[in-house]
C-alpha positions as CSV (number, residue, x, y, z in Angstrom):
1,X,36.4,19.1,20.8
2,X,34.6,16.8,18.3
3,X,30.5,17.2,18.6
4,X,28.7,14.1,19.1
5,X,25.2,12.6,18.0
6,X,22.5,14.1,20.7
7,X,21.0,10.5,20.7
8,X,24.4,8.4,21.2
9,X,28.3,8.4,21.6
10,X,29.2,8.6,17.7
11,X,31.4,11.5,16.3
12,X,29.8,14.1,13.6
13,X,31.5,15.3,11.1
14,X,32.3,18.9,10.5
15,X,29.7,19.6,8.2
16,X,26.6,18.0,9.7
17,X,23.9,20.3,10.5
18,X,21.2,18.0,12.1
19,X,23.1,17.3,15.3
20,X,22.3,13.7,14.3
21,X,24.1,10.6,13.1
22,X,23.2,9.4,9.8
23,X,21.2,6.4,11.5
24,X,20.0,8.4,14.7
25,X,18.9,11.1,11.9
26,X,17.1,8.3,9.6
27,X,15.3,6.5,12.8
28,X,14.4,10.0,13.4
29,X,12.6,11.0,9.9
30,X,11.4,7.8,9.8
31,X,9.3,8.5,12.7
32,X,8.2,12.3,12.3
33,X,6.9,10.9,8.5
34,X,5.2,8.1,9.9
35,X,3.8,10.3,12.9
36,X,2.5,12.8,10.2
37,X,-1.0,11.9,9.1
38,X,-0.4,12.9,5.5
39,X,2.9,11.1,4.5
40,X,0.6,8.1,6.2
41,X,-2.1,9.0,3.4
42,X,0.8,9.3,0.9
43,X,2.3,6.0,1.7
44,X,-1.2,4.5,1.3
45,X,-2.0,5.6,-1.7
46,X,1.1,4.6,-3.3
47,X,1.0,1.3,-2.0
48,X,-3.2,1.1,-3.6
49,X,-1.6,2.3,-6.9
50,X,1.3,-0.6,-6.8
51,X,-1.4,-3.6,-6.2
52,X,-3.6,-1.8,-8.6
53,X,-1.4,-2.6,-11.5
54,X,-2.9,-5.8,-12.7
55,X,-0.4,-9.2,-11.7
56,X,1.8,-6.7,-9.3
57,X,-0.9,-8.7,-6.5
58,X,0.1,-12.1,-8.0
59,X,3.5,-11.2,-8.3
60,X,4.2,-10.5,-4.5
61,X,2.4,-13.7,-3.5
62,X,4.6,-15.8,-5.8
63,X,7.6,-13.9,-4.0
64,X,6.4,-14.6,-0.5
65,X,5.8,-18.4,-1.8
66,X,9.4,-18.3,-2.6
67,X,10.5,-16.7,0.7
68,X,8.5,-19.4,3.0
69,X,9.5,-22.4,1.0
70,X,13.4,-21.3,1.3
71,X,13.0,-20.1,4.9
72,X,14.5,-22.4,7.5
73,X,13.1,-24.2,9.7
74,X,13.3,-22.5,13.2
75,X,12.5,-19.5,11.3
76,X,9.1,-20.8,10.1
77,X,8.4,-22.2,13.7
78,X,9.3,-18.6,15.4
79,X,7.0,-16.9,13.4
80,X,3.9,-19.3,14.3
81,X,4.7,-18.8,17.4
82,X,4.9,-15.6,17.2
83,X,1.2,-15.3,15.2
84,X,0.1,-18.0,17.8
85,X,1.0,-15.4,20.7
86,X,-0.6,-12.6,18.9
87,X,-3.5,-14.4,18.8
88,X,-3.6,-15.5,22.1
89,X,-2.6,-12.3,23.8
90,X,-4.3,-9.1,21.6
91,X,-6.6,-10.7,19.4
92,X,-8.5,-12.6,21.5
93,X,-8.8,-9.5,24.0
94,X,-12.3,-8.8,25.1
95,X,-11.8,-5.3,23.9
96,X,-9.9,-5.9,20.3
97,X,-13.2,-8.5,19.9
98,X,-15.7,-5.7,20.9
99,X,-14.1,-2.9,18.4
100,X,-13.6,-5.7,15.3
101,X,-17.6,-6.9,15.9
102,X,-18.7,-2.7,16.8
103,X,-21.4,-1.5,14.1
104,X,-18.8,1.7,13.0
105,X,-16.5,-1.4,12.2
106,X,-18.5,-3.7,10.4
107,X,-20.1,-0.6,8.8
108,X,-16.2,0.6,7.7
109,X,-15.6,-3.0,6.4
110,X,-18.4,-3.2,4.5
111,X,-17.8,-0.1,2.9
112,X,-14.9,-1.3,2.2
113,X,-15.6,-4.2,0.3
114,X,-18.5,-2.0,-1.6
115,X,-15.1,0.3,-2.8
116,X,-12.9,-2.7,-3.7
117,X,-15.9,-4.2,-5.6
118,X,-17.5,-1.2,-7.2
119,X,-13.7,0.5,-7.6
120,X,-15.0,1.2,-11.8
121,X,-18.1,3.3,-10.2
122,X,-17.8,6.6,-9.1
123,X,-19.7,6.8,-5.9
124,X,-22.3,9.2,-6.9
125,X,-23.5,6.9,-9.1
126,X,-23.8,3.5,-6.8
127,X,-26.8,4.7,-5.9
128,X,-28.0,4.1,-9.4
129,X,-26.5,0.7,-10.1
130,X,-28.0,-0.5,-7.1
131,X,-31.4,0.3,-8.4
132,X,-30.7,-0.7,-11.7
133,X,-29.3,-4.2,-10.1
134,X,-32.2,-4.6,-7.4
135,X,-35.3,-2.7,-8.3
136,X,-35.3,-2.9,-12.8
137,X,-33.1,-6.4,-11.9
138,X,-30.6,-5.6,-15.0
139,X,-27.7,-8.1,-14.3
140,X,-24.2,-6.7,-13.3
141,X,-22.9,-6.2,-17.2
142,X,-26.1,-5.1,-18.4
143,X,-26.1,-2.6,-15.2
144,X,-22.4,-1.6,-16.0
145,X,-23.1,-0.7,-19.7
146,X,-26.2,1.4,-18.5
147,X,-24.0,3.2,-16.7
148,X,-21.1,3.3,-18.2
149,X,-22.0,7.0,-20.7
150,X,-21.8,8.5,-17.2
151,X,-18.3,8.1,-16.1
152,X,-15.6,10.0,-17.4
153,X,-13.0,8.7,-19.3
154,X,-14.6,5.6,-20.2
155,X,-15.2,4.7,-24.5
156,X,-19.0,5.2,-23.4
157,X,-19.0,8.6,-22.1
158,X,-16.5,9.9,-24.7
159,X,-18.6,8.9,-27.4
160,X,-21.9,10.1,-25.4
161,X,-20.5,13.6,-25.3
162,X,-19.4,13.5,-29.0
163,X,-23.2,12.5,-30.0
164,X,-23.9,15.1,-27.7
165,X,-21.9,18.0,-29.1
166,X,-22.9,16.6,-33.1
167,X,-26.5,16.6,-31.9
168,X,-26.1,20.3,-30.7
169,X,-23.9,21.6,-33.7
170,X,-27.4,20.2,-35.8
171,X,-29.8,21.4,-33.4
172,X,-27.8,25.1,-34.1
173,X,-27.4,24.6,-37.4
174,X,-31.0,23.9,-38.1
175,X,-32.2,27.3,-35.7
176,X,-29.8,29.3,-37.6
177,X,-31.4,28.2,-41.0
178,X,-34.9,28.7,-40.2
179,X,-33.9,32.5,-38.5
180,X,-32.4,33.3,-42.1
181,X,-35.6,31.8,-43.6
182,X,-37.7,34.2,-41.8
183,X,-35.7,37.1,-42.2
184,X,-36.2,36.4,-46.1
């Protein structure tokens, strides 16, 4: 007798292992990955890394521009009404309004905009630029330059650490020369 998916009436074939049919088998990885709090992360980091790109933003706006001004009609109207019933029955809920206005949220969100807008400052130094911003009041460029030495791999900090390393090779090279004129 022919084995069958566990999920529905479709035949397997005689060398599938998973039980599953090939769409009863996808729904199912589909699920366990997006249950699984690390594939989530995974997922999410790709997708920062695409928009990072510079124009891939741009790009996928122009695309959805496309997509609405081909779409027909009814479809336009069915999604309005759809947004329109989202609105009216979740995100208008008492409790979705509480948790978006809570002080861990708005605290999150601004964090959030201080990552997007600082993304070229490592967070230990944010510290820093904000009292080189508010406290010596150094404007944002003159700020960023200041700080700039300090990151790793930027122009700045490579050639801070070659100064660096020239000024030590002197420094050494100097205390070795005045050791042999002693010794003489």
């Amino acid at each position: 007798m022919p084995r069958t998916c566990t999920t529905c009436p479709k035949t397997l074939g005689l060398k599938n292992k998973s039980g599953f049919c090939q769409s009863c088998n996808g729904r199912r990885t589909a699920l366990m990955l997006h249950a699984d709090p690390v594939m989530r992360e995974r997922r999410r980091e790709g997708v920062s890394r695409h928009f990072a790109v510079p124009g891939n933003g741009m790009r996928r706006t122009e695309q959805l521009r496309a997509r609405i001004a081909t779409m027909p009609q009814e479809e336009r109207e069915a999604r309005a009404a759809w947004g329109r019933k989202l609105q009216r029955d979740v995100l208008s809920r008492p409790d979705v309004i509480a948790k978006r206005n809570a002080p861990a949220s708005r605290a999150k969100a601004a964090e959030k905009r201080v990552d997007r807008a600082l993304a070229w400052c490592p967070p230990r130094l944010r510290g820093q630029y904000r009292d080189l911003i508010y406290r010596k009041h150094f404007s944002a460029t003159e700020a960023r330059a200041a700080l700039e030495p300090e990151i790793p791999g930027t122009a700045a900090h490579t050639a801070r650490v070659i100064a660096n390393f020239t000024d030590v090779q002197r420094l050494r090279a100097e205390r070795e020369q005045t050791q042999k004129e002693q010794a003489y």
